[in-house]
N, C-alpha and C positions, 0 to 999 in steps of 0.2 A: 486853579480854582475848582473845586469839587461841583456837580452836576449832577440833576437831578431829570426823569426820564417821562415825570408826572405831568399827564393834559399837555403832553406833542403830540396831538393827533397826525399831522401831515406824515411826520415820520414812523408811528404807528402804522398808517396804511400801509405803506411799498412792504412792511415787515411784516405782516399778517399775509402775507403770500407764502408763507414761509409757515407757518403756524401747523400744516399738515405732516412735518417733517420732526414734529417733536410732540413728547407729553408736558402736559400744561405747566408743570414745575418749571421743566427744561425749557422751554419759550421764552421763561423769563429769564433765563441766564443765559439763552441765544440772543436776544435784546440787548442784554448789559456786555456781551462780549461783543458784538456786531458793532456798535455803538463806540465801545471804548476803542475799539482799532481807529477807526476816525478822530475819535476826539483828546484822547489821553496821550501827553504825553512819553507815558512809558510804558511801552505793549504788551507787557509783561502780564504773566496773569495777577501778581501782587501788584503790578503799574493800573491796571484794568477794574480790580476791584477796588482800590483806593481813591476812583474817581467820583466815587457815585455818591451822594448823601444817604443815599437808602442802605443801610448798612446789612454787609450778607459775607460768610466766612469765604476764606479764599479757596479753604479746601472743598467749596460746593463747585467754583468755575473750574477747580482742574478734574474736578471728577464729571463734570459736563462735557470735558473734553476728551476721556479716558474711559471713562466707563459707564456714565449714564447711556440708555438704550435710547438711540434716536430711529423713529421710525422709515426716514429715507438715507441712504448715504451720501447722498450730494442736495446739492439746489438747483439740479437745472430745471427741473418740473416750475416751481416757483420764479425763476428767472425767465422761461420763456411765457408767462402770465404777462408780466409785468411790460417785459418787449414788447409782446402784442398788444398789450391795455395802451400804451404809451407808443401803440403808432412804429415801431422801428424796426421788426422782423423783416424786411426786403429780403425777396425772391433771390435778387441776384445779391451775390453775396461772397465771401472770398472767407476761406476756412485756413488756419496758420497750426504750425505744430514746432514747438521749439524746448529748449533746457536751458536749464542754468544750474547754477551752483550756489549753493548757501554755505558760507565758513562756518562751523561748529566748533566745537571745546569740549574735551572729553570723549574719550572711548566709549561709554556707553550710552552714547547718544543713539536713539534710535537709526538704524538704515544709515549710516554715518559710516565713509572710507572715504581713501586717499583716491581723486577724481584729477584728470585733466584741466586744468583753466586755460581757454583758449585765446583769454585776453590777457592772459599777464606769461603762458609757455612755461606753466611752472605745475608739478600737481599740488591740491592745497587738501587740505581735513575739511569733510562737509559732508552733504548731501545732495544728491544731482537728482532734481525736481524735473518732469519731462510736463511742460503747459502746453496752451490749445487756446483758442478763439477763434468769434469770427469776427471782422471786419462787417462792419453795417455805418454804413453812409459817412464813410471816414474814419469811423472810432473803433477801435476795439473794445472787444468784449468779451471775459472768457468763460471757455467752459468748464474742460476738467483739467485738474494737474494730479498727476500721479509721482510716486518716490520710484527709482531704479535704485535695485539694490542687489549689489553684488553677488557673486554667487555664492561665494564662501561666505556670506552673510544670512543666507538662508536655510531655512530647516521645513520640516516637514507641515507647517503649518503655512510657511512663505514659500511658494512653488518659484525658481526664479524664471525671470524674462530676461530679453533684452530689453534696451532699448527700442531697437525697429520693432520688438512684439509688442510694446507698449504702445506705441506709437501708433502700430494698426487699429490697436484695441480700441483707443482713441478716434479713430478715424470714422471704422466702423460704427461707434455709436453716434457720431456726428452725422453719419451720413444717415442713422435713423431717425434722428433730431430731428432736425431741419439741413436736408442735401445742398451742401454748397455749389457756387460755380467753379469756383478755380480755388484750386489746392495751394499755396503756396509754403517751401520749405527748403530749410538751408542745405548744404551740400551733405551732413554726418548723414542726412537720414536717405540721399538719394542712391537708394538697395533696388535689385529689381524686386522685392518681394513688396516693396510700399507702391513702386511705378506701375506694376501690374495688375495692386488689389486696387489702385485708385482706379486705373483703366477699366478695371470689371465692370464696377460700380456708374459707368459711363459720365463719369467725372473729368473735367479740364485740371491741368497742373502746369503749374510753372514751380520748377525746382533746380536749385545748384547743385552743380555736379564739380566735381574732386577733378584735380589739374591729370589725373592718369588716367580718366575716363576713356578706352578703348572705343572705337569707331568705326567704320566702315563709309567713306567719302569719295565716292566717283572711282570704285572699286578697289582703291587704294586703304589700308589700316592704316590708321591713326591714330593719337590722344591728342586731348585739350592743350596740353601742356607743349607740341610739336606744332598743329596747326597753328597755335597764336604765331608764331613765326615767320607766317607765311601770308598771314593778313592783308590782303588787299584791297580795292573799290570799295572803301566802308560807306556807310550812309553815316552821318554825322547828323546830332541836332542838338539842342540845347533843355534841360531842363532845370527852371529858377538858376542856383548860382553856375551850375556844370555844365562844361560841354560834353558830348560824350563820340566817340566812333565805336557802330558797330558790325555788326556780319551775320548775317541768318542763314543755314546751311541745313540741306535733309538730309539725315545720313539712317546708316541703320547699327542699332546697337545690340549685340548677344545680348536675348533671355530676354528683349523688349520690343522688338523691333523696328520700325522705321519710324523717328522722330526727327526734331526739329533743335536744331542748337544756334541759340542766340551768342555771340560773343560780344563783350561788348567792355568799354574800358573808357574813363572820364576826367577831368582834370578841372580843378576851379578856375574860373572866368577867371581870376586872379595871380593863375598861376602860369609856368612854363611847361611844367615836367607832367607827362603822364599818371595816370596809377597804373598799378599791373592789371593783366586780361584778366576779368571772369566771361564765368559762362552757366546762361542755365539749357535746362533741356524743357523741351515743353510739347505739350500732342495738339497745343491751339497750333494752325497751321494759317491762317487767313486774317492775320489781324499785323499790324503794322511794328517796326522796331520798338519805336518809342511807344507805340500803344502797349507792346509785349512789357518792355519796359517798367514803363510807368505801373503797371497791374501787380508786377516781383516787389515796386518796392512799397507793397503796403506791405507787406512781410514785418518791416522793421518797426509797425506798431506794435507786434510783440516784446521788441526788447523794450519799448516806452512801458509798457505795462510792466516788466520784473524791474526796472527801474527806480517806476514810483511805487509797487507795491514795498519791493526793499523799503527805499528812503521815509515814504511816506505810511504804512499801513502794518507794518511789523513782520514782512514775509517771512524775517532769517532768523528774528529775534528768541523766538520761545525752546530751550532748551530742553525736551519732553525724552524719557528712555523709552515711552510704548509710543510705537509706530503707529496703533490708531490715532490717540492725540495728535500727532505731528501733520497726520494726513486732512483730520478735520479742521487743524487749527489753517491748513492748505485750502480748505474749500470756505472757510470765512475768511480770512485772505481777499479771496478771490470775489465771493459776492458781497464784501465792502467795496472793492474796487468797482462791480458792474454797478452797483446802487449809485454809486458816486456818477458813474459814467451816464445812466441812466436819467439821471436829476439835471446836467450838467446845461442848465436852462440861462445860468449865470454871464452874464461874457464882460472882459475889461475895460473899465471907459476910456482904455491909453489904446490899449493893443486892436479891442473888436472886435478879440477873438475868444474862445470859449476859454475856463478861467480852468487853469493846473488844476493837477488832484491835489498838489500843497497847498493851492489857494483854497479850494473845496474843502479839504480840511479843518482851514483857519476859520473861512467862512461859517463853517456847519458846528465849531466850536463855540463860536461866537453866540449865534443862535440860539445853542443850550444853554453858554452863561448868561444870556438873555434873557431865557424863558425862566431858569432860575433864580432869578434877581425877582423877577415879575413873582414867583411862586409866592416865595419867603416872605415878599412883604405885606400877603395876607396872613401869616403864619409866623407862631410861637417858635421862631428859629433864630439863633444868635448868628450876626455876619461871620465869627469868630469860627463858626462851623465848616464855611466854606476853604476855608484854607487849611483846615486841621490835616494831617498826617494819617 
């Protein structure tokens, strides 16, 4: 059913934060695309302009996303408004830094090669997106996402990086943001050049470190991958279904020096068999296994967020060959998800608990074919329009 954007003021508001990041044309086609990633269907730019009664060509949304001039390049100015307006910005705070991969089709898809998949051990055709958030009172929220793009893919216009250079870059603007507590990040990114710029910046981290992680342990060299071997006196506790055993050791690591290594390894309340050892490293030095613990694993509300931005919000969908489209259509992505996150006042009469971004979706769809209905029946409008093609 086709939807219309006319007298929602509620959802007007949170969007007029946003208003100083475009010219007056373009706002309104940041509306209609903001908008249609939540509520449409098919996230497509011809899925996105097809939703709306208000009729506008399609070639105005992909030129809002390719070449109209937007006055800021991101949303966070607007997104940290809204956090603060809405109460949520907390001090203490936990900052995440992770990638993924979006499947693509076509060689000339922008910033698009053959990548690593580290869930399936196979490389696939895509795009390797490097994300960020922070964590505020259980929820994620993110910041920036940037594209890594290989080197032979670059030219004098595209300067390349790495990943870890991305990643800083990232970090560093976070920490001008708003300075987290603790760093949290998987084992690709644990470099001494990330360990050392977070240390500068008198930042806490907890990060995974790689099974070959070289060591220095009661004067003896080691790695992660030998000590688990050797594992003794763990402290054991439990967290909801797992239990877990773990082992905290100071040691001192070349290019970083004297740290803190958690091991630790868990198995379901249900089961027999162990997992295999991880391990992170961390510079917090006074705080408990399971407290250290429990703090790494807000890490994995990152992957909840490329999750439902995938399934629910069209992260992988839009097929663009210029790299700025790809990258803007990455930062709407992203602040329909924090809007979502932000609103997320909803919660289930079963569960209790605050309601999916699929539910938030459904919900927030419903709403506009609501207000819609409400519209039309003031109005010289046949039902026959809501359905049209």
């Amino acid at each position: 059913m086709k939807t219309t954007l006319s007298n929602i003021d509620l959802w007007h508001s949170d969007l007029n934060a946003f208003r100083p990041n475009f010219y007056k044309r373009s706002f309104g086609l940041f509306e209609r695309y903001i908008t249609g990633l939540i509520i449409s269907d098919n996230k497509t730019v011809d899925g996105i302009t097809n939703q709306y009664l208000e009729k506008t060509d399609q070639s105005n949304q992909n030129r809002f996303l390719t070449e109209y001039p937007w006055l800021k390049d991101d949303f966070t100015d607007g997104t940290k408004t809204l956090l603060k307006k809405k109460k949520l910005l907390n001090k203490f705070c936990f900052f995440v830094v992770d990638d993924s991969l979006l499947k693509k089709y076509g060689k000339y898809i922008s910033s698009s090669g053959k990548h690593y998949d580290h869930s399936t051990n196979t490389y696939l055709f895509g795009q390797q997106i490097i994300t960020s958030g922070y964590v505020l009172n259980n929820q994620f929220y993110s910041f920036m996402t940037d594209i890594y793009t290989k080197e032979e893919n670059c030219n004098d216009e595209l300067k390349f990086k790495t990943k870890i250079d991305l990643a800083i870059e990232i970090l560093d603007k976070a920490f001008k943001y708003h300075k987290p507590s603790i760093v949290l990040i998987d084992s690709w990114y644990c470099s001494k050049e990330i360990l050392n710029f977070i240390e500068k910046h008198g930042v806490k981290y907890i990060i995974a470190t790689k099974s070959n992680r070289k060591f220095v342990f009661e004067g003896e060299i080691s790695n992660v991958n030998e000590f688990t071997k050797t594992i003794k006196d763990t402290i054991d506790f439990s967290i909801e279904d797992y239990k877990y055993q773990t082992k905290s050791i100071l040691v001192n690591i070349k290019s970083v020096g004297d740290k803190r290594l958690l091991f630790n390894r868990r198995k379901h309340k249900n089961k027999r068999e162990w997992e295999d050892w991880n391990c992170v490293i961390t510079n917090i030095i006074d705080v408990s296994n399971d407290t250290l613990l429990k703090q790494y694993q807000k890490r994995f509300s990152i992957e909840q967020f490329h999750k439902d931005t995938k399934n629910c919000l069209g992260l992988g969908k839009l097929q663009l060959r210029k790299r700025r489209g790809v990258v803007r259509h990455l930062h709407l992505v992203s602040l329909a998800y924090n809007l979502l996150k932000m609103n997320n006042c909803l919660k289930d009469n079963c569960s209790k608990r605050y309601l999916s971004i699929a539910k938030m979706c459904l919900k927030i769809k419903e709403f506009f074919e609501r207000k819609t209905i409400e519209l039309i029946m003031n109005k010289n409008i046949s039902i026959n329009q809501l359905f049209d093609n």
